[in-house]
N, C-alpha and C positions, 0 to 999 in steps of 0.2 A: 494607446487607447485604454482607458478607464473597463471597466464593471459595469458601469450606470450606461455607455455608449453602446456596449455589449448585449447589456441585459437590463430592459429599462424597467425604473420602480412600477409597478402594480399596487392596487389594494388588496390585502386580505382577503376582504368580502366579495373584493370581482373574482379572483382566484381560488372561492371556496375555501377559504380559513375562515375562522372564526374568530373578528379579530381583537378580543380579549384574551382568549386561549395562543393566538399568535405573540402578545406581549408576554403571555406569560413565560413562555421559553425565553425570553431577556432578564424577564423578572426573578427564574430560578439561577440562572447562572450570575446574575448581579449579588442576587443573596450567597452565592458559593463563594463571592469574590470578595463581599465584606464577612465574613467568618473568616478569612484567609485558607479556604482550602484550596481554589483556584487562583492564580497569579492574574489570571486575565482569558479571556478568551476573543475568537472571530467566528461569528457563527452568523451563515447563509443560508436562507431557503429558498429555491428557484422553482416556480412552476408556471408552462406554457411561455417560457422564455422570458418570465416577466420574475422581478425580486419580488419575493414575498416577506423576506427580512433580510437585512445586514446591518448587525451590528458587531462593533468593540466595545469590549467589556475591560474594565480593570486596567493595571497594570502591564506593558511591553517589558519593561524591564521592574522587577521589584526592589532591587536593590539601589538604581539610579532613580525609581518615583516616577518615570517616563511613562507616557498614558498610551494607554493599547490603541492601534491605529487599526483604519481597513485595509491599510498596505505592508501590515508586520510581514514580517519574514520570519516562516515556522520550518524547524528541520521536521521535515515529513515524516521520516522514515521509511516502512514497509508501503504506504502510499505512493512510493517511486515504482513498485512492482505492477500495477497496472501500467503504466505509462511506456515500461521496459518491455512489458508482454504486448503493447499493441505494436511499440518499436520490431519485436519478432514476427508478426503476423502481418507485417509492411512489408519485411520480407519473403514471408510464405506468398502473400499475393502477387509478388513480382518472379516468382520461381525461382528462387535462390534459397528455400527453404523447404524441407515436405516434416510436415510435424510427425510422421510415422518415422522419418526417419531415425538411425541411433547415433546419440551425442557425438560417438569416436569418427562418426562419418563427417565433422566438420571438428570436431577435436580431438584427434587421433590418440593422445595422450589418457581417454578413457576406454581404448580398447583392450589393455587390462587391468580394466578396475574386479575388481573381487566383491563378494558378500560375506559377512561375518558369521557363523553361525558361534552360539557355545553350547558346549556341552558339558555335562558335569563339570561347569568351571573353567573348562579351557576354549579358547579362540580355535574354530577352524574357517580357511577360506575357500570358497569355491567361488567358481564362475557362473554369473547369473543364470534363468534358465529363461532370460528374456533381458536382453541390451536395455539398458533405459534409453528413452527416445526424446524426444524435445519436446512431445505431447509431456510427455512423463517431469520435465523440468516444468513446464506450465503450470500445468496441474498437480506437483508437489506429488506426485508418486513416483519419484527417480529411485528410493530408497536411501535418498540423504536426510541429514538431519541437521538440526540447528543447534550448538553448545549452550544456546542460555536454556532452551528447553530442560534442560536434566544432567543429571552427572549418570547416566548409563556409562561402557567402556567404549561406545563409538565416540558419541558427546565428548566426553573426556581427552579421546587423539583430537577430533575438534579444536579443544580449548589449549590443547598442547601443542599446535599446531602454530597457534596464534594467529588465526584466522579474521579475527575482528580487527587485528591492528588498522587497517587500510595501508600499510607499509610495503603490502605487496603490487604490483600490478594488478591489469585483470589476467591478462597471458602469467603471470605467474600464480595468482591464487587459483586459476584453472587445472596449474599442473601442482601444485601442494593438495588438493582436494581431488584430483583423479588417483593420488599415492595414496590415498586413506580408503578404508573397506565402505561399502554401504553398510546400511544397518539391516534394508528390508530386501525381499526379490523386487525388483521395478516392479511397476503395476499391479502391486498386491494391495497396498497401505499408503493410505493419504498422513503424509508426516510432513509438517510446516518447517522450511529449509530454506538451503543458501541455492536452490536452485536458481532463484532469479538474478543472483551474484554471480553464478554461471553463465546464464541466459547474456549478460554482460560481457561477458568475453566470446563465447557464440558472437553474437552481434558484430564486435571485433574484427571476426577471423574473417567472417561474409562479406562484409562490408569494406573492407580496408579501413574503418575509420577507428577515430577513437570511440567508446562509448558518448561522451558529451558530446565530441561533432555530429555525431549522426544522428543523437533523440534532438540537436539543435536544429539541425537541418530538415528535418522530416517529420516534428511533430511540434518542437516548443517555438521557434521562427512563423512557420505556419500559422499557429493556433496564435500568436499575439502573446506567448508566456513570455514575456521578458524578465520576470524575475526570478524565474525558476531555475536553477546553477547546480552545481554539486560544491560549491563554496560561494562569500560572501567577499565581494571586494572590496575594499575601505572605504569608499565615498559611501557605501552600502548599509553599513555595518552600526549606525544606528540605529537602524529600521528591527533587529533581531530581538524575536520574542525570548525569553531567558526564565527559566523554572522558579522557584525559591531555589534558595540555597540548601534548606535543610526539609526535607518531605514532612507534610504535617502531620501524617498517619502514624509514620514510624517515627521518625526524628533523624534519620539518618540525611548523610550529604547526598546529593542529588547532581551527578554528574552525565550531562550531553556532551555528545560528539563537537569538539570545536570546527564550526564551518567557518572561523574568518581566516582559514588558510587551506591549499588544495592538498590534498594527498592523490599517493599513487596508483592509487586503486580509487573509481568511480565507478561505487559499489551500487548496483543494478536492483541491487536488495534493498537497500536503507540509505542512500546517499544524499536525495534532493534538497533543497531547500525552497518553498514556494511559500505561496499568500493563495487567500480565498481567493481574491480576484483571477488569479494566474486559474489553477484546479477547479474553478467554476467554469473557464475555458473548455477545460477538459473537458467535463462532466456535459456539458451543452454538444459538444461535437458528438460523446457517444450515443447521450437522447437523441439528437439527430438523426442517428445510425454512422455515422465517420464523418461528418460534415461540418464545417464553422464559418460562417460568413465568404461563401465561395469556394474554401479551403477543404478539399475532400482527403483526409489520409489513411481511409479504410474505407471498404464498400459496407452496404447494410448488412450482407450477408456475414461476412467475416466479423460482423460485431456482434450478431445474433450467434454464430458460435464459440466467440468467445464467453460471452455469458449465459450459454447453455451450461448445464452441469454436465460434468467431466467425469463426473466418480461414479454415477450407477447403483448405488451403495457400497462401495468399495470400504471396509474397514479403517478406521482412522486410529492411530496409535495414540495412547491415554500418557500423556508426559508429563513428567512430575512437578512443574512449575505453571502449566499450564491447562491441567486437565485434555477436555477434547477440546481442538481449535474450532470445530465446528460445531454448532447447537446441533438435535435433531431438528429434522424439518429440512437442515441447509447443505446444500453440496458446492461442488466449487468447480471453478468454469477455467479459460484461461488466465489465469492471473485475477480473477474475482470470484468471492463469497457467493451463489447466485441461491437464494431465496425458494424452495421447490414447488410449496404450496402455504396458502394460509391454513394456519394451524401450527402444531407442533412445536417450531421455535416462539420462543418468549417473547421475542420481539414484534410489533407492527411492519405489517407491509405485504403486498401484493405477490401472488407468486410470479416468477422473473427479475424480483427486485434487487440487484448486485451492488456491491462496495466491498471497500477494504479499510482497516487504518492502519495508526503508526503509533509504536514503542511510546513516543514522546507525548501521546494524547490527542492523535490527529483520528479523524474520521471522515465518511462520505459512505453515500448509498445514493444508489439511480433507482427511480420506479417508474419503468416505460409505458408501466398501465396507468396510471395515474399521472404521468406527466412531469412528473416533479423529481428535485434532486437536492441535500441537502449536506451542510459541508460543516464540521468544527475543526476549529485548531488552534489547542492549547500546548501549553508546555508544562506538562504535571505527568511525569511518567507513572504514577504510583495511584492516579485517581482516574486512568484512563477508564478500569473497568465498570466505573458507575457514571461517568460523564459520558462517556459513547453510546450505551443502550438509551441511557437518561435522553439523550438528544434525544435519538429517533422515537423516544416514545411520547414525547411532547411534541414534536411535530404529528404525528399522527394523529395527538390528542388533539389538536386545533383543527386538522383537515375534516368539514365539512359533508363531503362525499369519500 
């Protein structure tokens, strides 16, 4: 089943854009795409279940001349992390989960994990004075941390670890990252982390299943994602969107994760591989409230708390690659960005409005007060930070009301 069978074209003007100011968001990114800053892009806007745009922009592949399709195939990234976090709260709804609970209670291998402190330069560990809980891997206050954020000395065992490789399992990088300290107490500090690579092997343990069998079975089968995988199979494998070679900004090489082969680790954090069409799926089921053409995989409630914020003002850790993950104004819900009021963050949008993106240039945000949801995905690791807000702020600049 297509996009268009899904979610039929509308006009602008019946949807409240403007529809000069709605070409215009094709017209900036077409201009990115002949300067060659962008390789190409798929950029969707849905509202009231009607298309208000889809278009491909540019080049699929730059190097083979192949022209960007509505059916590319984008390695997501962190955009897997919603999808994984509703995969847990499928769980929590069927009681096989309680999110209070602490991580060692379904992976015993974290019941003694330690906390780092230093002191005049030297490492001491003690034992938290609060277990990190599965709320806490959700919401990224476990006290883990991520190795591309910074070269701190937790970061560092991180990258020493060789965490990124995907060469492990998920039952083994569960138990290589319960032998590593945290960096913060749980529930002190919102710190952007391999929690939801965790949350992967959780899933796992509950389940009996693989990670792919089970987000197959219970949310991507369901919702009609058929092209959404943790790799690319050959007959497939034309379809993949691919970066420049060399980053325009800097000049440096420009290396993604290869998905036309599987690894052993189906990494919860950054693994997927989808198309707009596929994650416009999504994004309709949770406007919904958990629902897609009959297919129910969350109730309204459990989706309204997942995109409640989660932190309260909880302090967020300033890391050296990345400043603060969150704007002021924004807090973060299970597995989503969520929006707390108009004002504050620099971005448009309503308060309750949630998303996430991905390393590679992917984006999305839901806005349940307004109705609408809006999706990019390019392949330009280096340019995501002015093509992500850039999206969302030309779509707002066209919305009418």
């Amino acid at each position: 089943m297509t996009i268009h069978t899904l979610l039929p074209a509308g006009t602008p003007a019946e949807l409240g854009f403007c529809p000069r100011r709605t070409l215009h968001i094709q017209t900036v990114l077409e201009a990115a795409v002949a300067r060659r800053h962008l390789p190409g892009a798929v950029a969707l806007v849905v509202r009231r279940g009607q298309t208000v745009l889809h278009s491909a922009i540019g080049v699929q592949d730059p190097a083979a001349g192949r022209a960007m399709a509505l059916d590319s195939l984008f390695r997501i990234y962190s955009m897997t992390k919603p999808i994984v976090s509703v995969a847990v709260m499928m769980l929590v709804e069927r009681g096989q989960l309680l999110l209070g609970a602490p991580v060692a209670h379904y992976l015993p291998e974290f019941a003694g994990v330690r906390v780092a402190d230093h002191i005049h330069g030297h490492a001491a560990l003690h034992k938290p004075r609060n277990a990190p809980t599965v709320q806490d891997l959700l919401r990224h206050t476990a006290g883990l941390t991520y190795e591309i954020l910074g070269t701190e000395p937790i970061q560092r065992l991180y990258a020493e670890a060789d965490l990124w490789t995907r060469q492990k399992t998920n039952r083994e990088f569960a138990r290589v990252l319960a032998g590593l300290p945290l960096m913060f107490e749980p529930g002190t500090t919102f710190e952007y982390s391999r929690a939801t690579d965790l949350l992967g092997s959780l899933i796992e343990v509950v389940s009996g299943q693989t990670l792919g069998a089970f987000l197959r079975e219970n949310i991507l089968d369901p919702l009609g994602m058929a092209d959404t995988h943790f790799d690319v199979k050959p007959e497939q494998q034309h379809r993949i969107a691919e970066p420049f070679a060399v980053c325009p900004d800097t000049g440096a090489a420009v290396e993604l994760i290869d998905i036309r082969k599987p690894y052993p680790m189906e990494s919860g954090g950054a693994g997927l591989v989808s198309t707009v069409g596929d994650y416009a799926r999504f994004a309709q089921c949770l406007l919904n409230g958990g629902t897609l053409q009959g297919q129910r995989i969350l109730m309204p409630n459990t989706v309204r708390h997942m995109t409640a914020d989660h932190l309260g003002g909880m302090a967020q850790h300033f890391t050296q690659r990345s400043g603060f993950m969150l704007a002021r104004g924004v807090g973060f819900g299970l597995g989503f960005s969520v929006k707390l009021q108009e004002g504050l963050d620099p971005l448009p949008g309503s308060a309750g409005l949630y998303g996430w993106g991905g390393i590679g240039g992917t984006t999305f945000f839901v806005d349940p007060a307004r109705e609408l949801f809006g999706i990019l995905l390019t392949q330009a690791p280096n340019q995501r930070d002015l093509y992500r807000p850039l999206f969302r702020t030309l779509v707002y600049a066209a919305l009418l009301d």
